[in-house]
N, C-alpha and C positions, 0 to 999 in steps of 0.2 A: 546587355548580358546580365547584371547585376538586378537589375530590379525583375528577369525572370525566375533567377533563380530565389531571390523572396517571396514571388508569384509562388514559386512551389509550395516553399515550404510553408506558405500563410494556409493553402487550397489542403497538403500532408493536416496540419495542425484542425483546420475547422473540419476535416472527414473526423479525424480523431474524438473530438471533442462532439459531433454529433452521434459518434460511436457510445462514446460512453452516456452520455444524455440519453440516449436506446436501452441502456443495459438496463438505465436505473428504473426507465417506464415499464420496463419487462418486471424487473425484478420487485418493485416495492409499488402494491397494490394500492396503498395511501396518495399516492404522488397524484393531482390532476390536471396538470400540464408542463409545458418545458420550460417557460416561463418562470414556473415554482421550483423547478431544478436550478436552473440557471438559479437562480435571486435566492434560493433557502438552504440550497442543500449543502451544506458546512463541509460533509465527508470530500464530496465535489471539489469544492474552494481548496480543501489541504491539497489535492490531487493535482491540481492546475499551479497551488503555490508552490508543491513540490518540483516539480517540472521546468520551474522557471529557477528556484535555485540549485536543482541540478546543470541545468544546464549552466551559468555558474561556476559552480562547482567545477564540472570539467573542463570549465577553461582557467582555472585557477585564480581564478575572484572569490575565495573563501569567505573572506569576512561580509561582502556581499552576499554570499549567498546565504550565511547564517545569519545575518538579521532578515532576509526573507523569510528562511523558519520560522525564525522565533515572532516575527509578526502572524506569521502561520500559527502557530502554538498559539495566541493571545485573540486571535481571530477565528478559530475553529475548534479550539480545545485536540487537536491532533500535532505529533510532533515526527515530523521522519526528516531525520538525515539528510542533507545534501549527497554525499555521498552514496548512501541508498541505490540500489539500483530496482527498477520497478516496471513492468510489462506496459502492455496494452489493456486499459476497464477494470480498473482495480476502484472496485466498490467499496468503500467505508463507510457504512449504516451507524448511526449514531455512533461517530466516530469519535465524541468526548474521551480521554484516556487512553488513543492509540499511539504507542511505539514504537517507532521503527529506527533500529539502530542504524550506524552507517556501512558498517559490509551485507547487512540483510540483502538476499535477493529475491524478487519477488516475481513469479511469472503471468502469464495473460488471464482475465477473468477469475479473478481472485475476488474474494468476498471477505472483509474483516469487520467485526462486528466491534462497540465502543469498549474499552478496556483493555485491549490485547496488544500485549508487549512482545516486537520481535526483539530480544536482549543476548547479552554476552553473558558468559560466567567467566569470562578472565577478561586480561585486556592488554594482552601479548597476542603478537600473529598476526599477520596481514587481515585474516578473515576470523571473524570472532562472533558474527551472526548469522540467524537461520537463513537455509536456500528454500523460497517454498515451489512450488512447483506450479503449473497452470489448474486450472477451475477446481481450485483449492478453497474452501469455505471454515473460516478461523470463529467459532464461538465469541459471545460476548464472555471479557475477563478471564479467557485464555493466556494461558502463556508458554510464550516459545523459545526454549533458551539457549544458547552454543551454536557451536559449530555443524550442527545437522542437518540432513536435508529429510523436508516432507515432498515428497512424490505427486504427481499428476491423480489425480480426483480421490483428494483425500479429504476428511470432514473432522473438524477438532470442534470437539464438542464443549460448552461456554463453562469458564474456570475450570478445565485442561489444565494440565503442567505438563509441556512436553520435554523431554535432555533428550531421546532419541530418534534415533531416524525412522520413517514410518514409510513406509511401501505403499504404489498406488492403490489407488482403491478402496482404500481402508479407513474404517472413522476410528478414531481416538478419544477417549475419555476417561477419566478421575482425574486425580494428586496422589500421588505419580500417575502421568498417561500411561494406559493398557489401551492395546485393542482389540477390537470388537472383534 
């Protein structure tokens, strides 16, 4: 009984992980094979490191799971949370300088490009980071700060400053975010 139910979850994890291997040949035309995914793609490595000290994380092995991070951070130049909570193909394209706090929630098919901070402005309250929503696309050197939520097919354009909530649909841009 025990070793089917790791059957599972090994067969759950390599569907996943050939999921996201698919997004990134869809999405980035430079890429030319899986091989080169697998073995280069840094944004990838945060995504898989993150994953493994989240999980971690919820079982209450913290200090474990924050030295995963932070070999994470020294290894891919991306830093997210254990705590973090994060979808299904969450893309990070030259992910050098990504942030992700540890209440940030983050939904499926999400796209964050290298510099973009999901951050807090205080640091009282159970939730202090942004909710993004599914096939949400975060500019390079964007920033997303509080307790906000961005909406289902929202597009923040690169060095954004988001503090408010933003409805689906919609792209966002300057310092302060306006939208479009």
């Amino acid at each position: 009984m025990e070793i089917k139910i790791k059957r599972k979850y090994s067969l759950k994890t390599l569907h996943s992980i050939e999921k996201e291997i698919k997004m990134i040949r869809e999405y980035d035309p430079s890429v030319t094979s899986n091989a080169e995914i697998i073995l280069t793609y840094s944004g990838l490595h945060a995504v898989w490191l993150y994953r493994l000290s989240h999980h971690l994380w919820c079982r209450d092995h913290h200090l474990s799971a924050q030295l995963v991070t932070q070999f994470s951070r020294i290894f891919t130049g991306v830093e997210i949370h254990p705590g973090a909570k994060i979808g299904k193909q969450l893309l990070i394209d030259h992910g050098t300088g990504v942030v992700i706090g540890e209440t940030a929630e983050i939904g499926d098919d999400v796209v964050i490009y290298h510099n973009v901070t999901l951050g807090s402005v205080n640091n009282h309250g159970t939730r202090r980071h942004p909710k993004i929503g599914n096939h949400v696309f975060i500019g390079a050197g964007a920033t997303v700060l509080g307790t906000i939520e961005i909406a289902d097919n929202v597009k923040i354009g690169a060095a954004a400053v988001v503090l408010h909530d933003v409805p689906a649909g919609k792209t966002v841009v300057g310092n302060p975010g306006r939208i479009l």
